[in-house]
C-alpha positions in Angstrom: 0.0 0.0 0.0 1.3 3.6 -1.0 1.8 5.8 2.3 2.4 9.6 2.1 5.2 10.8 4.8 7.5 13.1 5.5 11.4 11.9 6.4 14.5 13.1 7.0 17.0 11.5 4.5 20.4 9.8 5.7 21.8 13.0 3.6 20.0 15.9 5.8 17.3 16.5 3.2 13.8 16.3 3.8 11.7 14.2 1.4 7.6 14.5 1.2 5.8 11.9 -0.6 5.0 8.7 -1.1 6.6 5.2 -0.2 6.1 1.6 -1.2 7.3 -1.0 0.5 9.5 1.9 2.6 10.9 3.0 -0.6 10.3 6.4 -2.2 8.1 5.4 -5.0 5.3 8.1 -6.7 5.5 11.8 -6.7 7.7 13.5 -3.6 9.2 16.8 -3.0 13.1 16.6 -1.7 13.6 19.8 -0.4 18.0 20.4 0.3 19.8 22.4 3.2 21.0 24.9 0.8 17.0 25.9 -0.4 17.2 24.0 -3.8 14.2 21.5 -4.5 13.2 18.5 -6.5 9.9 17.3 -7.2 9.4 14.1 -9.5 8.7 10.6 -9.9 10.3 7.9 -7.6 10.8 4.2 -8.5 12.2 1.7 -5.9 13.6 4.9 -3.7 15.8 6.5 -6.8 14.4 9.3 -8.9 12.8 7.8 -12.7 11.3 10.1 -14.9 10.4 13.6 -15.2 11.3 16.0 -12.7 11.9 19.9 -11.8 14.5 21.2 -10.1 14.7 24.4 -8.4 18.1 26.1 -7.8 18.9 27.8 -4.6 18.8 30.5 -6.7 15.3 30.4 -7.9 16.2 29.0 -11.4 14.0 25.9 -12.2 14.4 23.0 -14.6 13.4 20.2 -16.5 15.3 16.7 -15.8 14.8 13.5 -16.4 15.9 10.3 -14.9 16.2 6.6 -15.6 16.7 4.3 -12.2 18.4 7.3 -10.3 20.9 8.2 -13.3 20.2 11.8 -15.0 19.6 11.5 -18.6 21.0 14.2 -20.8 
């Protein structure tokens, strides 16, 4: 069964979102000490698919992902 929650990552981020199994899997927000974000698609607790990424800065992009690897 999918569960939405809210964790601290063994990295300091915080994630939101949702988790199968007690991996990230679905949509989540992974929010960084430094202000940046990341909200996508998760699969078996690695990022897959399309995502946006907000800089520190404010900038935001497009990424995608296969099995945690960005593709270019």
């Amino acid at each position: 069964m999918l569960k939405i929650k809210r964790t601290t990552l063994d990295d300091g981020c915080q994630f939101t979102g949702s988790y199968f199994n007690g991996q990230r899997h679905g949509i989540g927000l992974k929010r960084y000490a430094n202000g940046a974000r990341f909200i996508g698609i998760y699969k078996n607790d690695a990022r897959h698919g399309y995502g946006i990424k907000q800089h520190a800065n404010g900038k935001m992009i497009i990424v995608k992902y296969k099995e945690g690897e960005k593709i270019k």
